[in-house]
Structure formats: C-alpha cells, structure tokens
C-alpha positions in Angstrom: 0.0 0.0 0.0 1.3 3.2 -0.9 2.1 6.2 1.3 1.2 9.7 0.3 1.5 12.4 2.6 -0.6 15.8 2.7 0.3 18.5 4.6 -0.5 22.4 5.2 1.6 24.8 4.6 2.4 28.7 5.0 5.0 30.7 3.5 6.5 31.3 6.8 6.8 27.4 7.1 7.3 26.4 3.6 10.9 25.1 4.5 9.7 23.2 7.7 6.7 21.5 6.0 8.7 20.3 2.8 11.2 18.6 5.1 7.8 16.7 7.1 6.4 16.1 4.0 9.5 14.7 2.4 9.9 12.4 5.8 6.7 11.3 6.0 6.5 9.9 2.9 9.5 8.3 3.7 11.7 9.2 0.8 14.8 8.7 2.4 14.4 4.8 1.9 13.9 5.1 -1.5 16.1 8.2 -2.5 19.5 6.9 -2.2 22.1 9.5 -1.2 25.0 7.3 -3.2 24.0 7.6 -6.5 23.0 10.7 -8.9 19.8 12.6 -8.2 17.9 14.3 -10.7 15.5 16.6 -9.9 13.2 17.4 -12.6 11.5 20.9 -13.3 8.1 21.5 -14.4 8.3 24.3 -17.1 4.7 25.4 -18.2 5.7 28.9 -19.9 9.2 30.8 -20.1 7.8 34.1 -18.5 6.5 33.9 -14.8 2.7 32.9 -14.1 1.7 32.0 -10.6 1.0 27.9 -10.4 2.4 27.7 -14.2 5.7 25.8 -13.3 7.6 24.9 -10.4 8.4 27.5 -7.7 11.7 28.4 -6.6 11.0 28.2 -3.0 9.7 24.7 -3.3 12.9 23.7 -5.3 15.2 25.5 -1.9 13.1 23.7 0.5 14.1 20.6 -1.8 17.2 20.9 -2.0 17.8 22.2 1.7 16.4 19.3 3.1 19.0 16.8 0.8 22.1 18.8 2.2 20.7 18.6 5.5 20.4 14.6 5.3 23.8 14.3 4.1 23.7 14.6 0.1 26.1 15.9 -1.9 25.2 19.0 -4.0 28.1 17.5 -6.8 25.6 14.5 -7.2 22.5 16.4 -8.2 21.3 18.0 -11.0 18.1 20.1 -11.7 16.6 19.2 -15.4 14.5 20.5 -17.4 13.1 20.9 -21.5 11.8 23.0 -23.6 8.8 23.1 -25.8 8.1 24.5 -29.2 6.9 27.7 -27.5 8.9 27.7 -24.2 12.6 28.3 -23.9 14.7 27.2 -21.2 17.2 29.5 -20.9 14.3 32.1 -20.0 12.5 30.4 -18.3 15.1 29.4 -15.7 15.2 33.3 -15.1 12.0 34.1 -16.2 11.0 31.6 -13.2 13.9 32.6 -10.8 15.4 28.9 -10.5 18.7 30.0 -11.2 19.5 31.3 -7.9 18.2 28.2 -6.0 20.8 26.7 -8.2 23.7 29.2 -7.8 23.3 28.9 -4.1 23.6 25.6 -3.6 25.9 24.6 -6.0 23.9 22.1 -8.2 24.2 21.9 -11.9 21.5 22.5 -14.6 21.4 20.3 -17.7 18.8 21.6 -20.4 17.6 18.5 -21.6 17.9 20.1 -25.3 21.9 19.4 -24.6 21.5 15.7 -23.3 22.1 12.6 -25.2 18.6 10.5 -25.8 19.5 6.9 -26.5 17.3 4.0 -27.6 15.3 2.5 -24.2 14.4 -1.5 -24.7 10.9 -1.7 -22.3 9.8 -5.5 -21.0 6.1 -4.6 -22.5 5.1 -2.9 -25.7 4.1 0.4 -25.2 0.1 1.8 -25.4 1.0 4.5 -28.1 4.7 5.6 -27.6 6.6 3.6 -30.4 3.2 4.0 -33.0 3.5 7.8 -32.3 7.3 8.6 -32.5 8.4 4.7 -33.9 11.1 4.9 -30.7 12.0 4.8 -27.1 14.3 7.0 -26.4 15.6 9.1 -23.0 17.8 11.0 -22.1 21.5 9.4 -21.0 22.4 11.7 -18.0 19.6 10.6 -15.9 19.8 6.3 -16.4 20.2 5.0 -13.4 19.8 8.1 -10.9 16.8 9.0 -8.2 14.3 10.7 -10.5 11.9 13.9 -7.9 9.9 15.2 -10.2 8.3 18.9 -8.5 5.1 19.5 -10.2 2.1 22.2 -9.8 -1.3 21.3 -9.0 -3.1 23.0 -11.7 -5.7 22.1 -14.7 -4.6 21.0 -18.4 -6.8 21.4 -21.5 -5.3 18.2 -23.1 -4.9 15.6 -20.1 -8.0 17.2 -17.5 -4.6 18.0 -14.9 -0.8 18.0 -14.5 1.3 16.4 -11.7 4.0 13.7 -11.8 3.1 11.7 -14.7 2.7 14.9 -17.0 5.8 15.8 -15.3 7.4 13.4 -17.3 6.6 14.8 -20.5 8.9 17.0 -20.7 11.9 14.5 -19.0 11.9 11.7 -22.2 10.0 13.5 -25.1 11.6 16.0 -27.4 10.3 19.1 -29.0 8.1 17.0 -30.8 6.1 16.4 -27.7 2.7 17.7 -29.0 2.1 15.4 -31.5 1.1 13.1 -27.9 -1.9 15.4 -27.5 -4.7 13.3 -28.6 -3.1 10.0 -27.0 -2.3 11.3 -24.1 -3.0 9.5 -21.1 -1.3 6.7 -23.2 1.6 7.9 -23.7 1.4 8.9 -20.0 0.9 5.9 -18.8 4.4 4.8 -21.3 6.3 7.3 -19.7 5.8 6.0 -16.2 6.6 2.7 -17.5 10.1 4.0 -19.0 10.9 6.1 -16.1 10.5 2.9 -13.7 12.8 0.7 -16.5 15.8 3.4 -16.2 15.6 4.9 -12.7 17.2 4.2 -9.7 14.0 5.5 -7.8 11.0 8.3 -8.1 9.8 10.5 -6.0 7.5 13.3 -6.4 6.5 16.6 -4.4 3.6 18.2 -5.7 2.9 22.0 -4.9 0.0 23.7 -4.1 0.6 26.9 -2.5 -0.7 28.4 -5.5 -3.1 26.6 -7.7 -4.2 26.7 -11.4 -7.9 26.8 -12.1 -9.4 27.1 -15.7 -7.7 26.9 -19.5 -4.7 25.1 -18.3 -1.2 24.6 -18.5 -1.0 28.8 -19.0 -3.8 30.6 -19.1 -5.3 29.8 -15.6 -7.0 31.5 -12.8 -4.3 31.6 -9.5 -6.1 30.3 -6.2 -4.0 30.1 -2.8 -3.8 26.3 -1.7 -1.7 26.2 0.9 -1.1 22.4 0.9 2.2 20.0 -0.6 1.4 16.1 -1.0 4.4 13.6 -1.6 5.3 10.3 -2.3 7.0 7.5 -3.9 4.2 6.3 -5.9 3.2 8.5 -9.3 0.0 7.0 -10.2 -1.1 7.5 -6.2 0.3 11.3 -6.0 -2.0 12.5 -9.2 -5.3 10.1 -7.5 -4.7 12.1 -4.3 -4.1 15.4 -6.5 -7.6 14.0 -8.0 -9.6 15.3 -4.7 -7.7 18.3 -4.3 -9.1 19.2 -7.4 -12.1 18.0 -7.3 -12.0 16.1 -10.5 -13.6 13.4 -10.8 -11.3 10.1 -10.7 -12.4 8.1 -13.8 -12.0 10.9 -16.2 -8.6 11.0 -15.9 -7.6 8.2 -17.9 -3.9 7.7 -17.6 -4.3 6.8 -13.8 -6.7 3.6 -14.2 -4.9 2.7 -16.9 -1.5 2.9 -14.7 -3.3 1.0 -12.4 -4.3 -1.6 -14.8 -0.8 -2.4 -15.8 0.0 -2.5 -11.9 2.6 0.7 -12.6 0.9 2.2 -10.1 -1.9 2.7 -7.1 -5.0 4.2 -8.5 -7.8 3.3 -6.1 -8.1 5.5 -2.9 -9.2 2.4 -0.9 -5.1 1.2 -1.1 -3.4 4.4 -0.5 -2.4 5.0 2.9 -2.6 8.8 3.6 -0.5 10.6 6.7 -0.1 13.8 7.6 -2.3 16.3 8.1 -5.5 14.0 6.5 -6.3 11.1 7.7 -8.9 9.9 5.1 -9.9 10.1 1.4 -13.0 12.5 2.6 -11.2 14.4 5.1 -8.8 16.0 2.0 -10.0 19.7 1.0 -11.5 19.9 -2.5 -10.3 23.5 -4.4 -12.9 22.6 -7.1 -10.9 23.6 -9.7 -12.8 23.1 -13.1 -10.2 22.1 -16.3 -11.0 24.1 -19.5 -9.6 24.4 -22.9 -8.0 28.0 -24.1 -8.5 28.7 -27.7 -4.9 27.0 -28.6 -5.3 23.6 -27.4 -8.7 23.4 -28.7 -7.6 24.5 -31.6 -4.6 21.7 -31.8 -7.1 19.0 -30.8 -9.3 20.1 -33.4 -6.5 20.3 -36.1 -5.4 17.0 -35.2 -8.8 14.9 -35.4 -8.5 15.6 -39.2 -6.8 12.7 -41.4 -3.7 14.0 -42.7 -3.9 16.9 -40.8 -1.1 16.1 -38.4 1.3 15.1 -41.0 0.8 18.4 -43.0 1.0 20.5 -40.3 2.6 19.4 -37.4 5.0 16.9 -39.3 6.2 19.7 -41.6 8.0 23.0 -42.2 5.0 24.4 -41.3 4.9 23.9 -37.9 6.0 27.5 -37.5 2.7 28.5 -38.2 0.9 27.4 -35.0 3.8 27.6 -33.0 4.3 31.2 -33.7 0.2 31.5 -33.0 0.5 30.0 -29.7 3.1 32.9 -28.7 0.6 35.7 -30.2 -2.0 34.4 -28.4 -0.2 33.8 -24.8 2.4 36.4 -24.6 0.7 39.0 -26.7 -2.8 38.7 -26.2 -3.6 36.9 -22.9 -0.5 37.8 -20.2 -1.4 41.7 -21.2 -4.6 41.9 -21.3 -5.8 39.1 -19.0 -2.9 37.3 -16.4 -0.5 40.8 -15.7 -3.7 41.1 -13.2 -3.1 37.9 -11.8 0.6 38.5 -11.4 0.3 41.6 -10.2 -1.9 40.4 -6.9 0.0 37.5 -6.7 3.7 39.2 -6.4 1.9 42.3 -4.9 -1.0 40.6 -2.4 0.0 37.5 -1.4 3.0 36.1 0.9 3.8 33.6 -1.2 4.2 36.4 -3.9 6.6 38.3 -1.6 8.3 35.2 -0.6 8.3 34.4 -4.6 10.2 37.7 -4.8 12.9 37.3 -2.4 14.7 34.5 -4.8 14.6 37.8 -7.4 16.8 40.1 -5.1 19.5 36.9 -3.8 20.4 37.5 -7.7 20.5 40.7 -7.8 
C-alpha cells in the first residue's frame, strides 16, 4: 500500500513543512544519497505565471532538506526541456530557479543538450513507439533517483498536470505535441520507462498556488496552501484527483497505470498521513479544467486525417507555433494574467516570498 502524505503549509513554514512532508513519505528509503539525483522541473511557460511551473522556493526547500540529510550538491542535477513555444534559458530566469541553483551549487542540464539513446521496455508500449516509432531518454539521468516537483493545476489536453505529466517533458523532445490526442497513453508509457531506467522516483507536488481554468498557462491563481508527496506517481495524481475536485475516472492515464499494476490508482489502497487522515477528510479546491483557444484548436486540427502530418510533421509547424506565442504572450498575459501576477507578487505572501529569490540574484 502506498504512502502519500498531505500537509498544510504557509510561507513562513514552507521550509519546515517540505522537510515533514518529504519524511513522511519516507523518501529517504527510497532516494539513495550514493547515487546521482535528478531533480526534474516543471516548465509550463518561459515568462513567470503563478501555479504555471515549479516555484523556486519549493525547489530551496528541496534541496535544503537533501544537504541537510547528508547529500552531496556535486551529485544532483536540476533538469529540465523545452517546448516549441517555451525556452529554457528564459524560463530558468523568467522563473527565478537560477539562484536556488547558484546557491547551492547544483548543476542544470537543459535537456535540449542531453544525449537520448534508444530505451528497450519488457512490454510494448500503449502508443509511444506507433507515435514517434522509438524509445528514447535522455542518457544523463539512467540509473539516478528521478523527484519530479510538479504544480497542482488544470490542463486542456490531459483534464490535470502532476508527476506523470511531469514526465513529458523529462523523455520527449520538442516534438512532444504530436502526444496530444493519445495522451493518457503515452502517460501511462512514460511511467513505464521512467520505472525501466531509474534508480528510484519521488514526487513533491505543490500547491501553495493553484491553477484553475484553460490550463497549463492561461489559468485562474487560487492560494492552496497544501504540498502532498510520495514514492508512488499514479497515487500522488489520485490524491491530486480530490484536491481538485475532478472526478477520478476521467482522468484516464491513472486507471490505466493502475491496470498495468505501474501504479496505485484506487483511494481504498493508499495509505494517507499527515495532516488527513482519510480520502473525505482532504480539502477539494474545485478547480474546473477548460480548454484555451490554442489547445482546442490543436485538438481540433489533429482529429483531421492527414492533418497532423501536414501540419505538425512539416515545415509548417511555425505557423501554430508562432500563433501560440501571439496568443499567450501578446494577447492573454497583457490583457488578461498581468492582473493575476500583479496580486499574486503584490498581495500574497507567497508572492513576496516568490520575490525574495529575485533580489539573492540581484
């Protein structure tokens, strides 16, 4: 049975309550100190959103409590990709990682710089090899303890992100959105490849700040106030379910995890500590998953024969990608999410907290 552990938070305790979390879940007997650790970013846009990617004072609480157990900052990395509309060279600015980094002496490796070699799985894959015709991930990480630090917010293609979305950006390349309409299966692959190359997993999921709405980007901030972790994937994103407040079955990747026994989808075997003691004790942020106009656009591209191959297969790929940064950075941030920024950075502790990582660089 696994163990996932919930706790409260505050920003005045952020550092505290990662370090319970993290022992409650017991990640130190799974997390070996000996061998490489690789923690893995989430990167949802290169310029800052609140809940959009992983916050710098969740990856410092990390990676305080690592040193504090005894691990070596020269055996862990920080990782992270880019997309066809993100880059990571902003968005580890953009995002203010890079002093997290600087301060405790870990390296970076952008994924677009690692070597992706061929992957041989003990089970055929849902819809991996039929979409991309390989298995491939990245050689710096074989072998190493795999944390993946994911948001808890909504996603127009996959209902919600967490540690198996997390992973989409660890083993796929650029070419990651041709996944959209098999998601959950490719998902579902991922977890399977990640548990053929790693050492170990861990996940610790953040919700100080939430994402409600047209997810990945274009989301409506709410204060949550909560962190969950654990050693199990598939059982982090079925607690990360409730939080929500989506219901369990839609989200396809986890009973299909389950199904293949990668994973612990059913909150009867899930063994929660913490600050919850049961399945109905956990708050519910009814957060409601919608599509903006660009991922409903894709999805609607995509269901077309041929359409995928002309498009997205082709030179003229530009043509949505440069949309996508229309849309986001020149339409929506300005006119709709600078307000959302603003109170965030301006109204909240976690914003001013947020902030503080901003002047260390300065």
């Amino acid at each position: 049975m696994p163990k996932v552990a919930v706790v409260n938070t505050t920003p005045k305790t952020i550092f505290d309550d990662i370090a319970r979390v993290m022992d409650l879940a017991e990640y130190d007997k799974h997390v070996d100190k000996d061998v490489l650790t690789t923690i893995k970013l989430n990167l949802s846009w290169s310029k800052f959103y609140p809940a959009c990617s992983t916050n710098p004072y969740v990856l410092d609480g990390v990676l305080r409590k690592l040193v504090a157990d005894g691990f070596d900052p020269g055996m862990v990395q920080a990782v992270e990709n880019e997309t066809v509309v993100t880059n990571i060279f902003e968005g580890i600015r953009g995002n203010n990682w890079y002093p997290v980094m600087k301060k405790h002496r870990i390296r970076f490796l952008p994924l677009i710089y690692a070597h992706y070699v061929p992957v041989e799985l003990p089970q055929k894959t849902l819809a991996l090899e039929d979409i991309f015709g390989e298995v491939i991930a990245p050689k710096e990480i074989f072998g190493s303890n795999i944390i993946h630090l994911p948001t808890i917010k909504t996603h127009g293609h996959s209902w919600m992100t967490g540690a198996l979305k997390d992973s989409f950006g660890l083993y796929l390349t650029k070419k990651r959105h041709l996944a959209h309409l098999k998601i959950h299966e490719v998902l579902v692959d991922l977890l399977l490849l990640q548990k053929t190359i790693s050492h170990s997993e861990f996940v610790l999921t953040d919700g100080t700040v939430m994402g409600d709405g047209a997810g990945p980007r274009t989301m409506v901030p709410k204060i949550g106030n909560i962190l969950l972790a654990t050693t199990d994937m598939v059982a982090a994103d079925t607690v990360q379910t409730r939080l929500m407040g989506i219901p369990l079955h839609v989200v396809r990747k986890l009973q299909l995890a389950h199904e293949l026994g990668l994973g612990v989808a059913d909150p009867e075997q899930i063994e929660l500590v913490g600050d919850y003691e049961s399945w109905d004790d956990l708050p519910n942020f009814n957060l409601r998953p919608g599509r903006s106009p660009v991922i409903a656009w894709n999805r609607g591209f995509l269901k077309f024969p041929g359409m995928e191959r002309f498009i997205f297969r082709s030179p003229l790929m530009w043509l949505p990608t440069q949309l996508s940064g229309l849309y986001h950075d020149g339409i929506w941030l300005p006119l709709f999410g600078k307000k959302w920024v603003r109170w965030f950075l301006e109204e909240t502790e976690w914003g001013q907290l947020w902030k503080s990582y901003s002047e260390e660089d300065s």
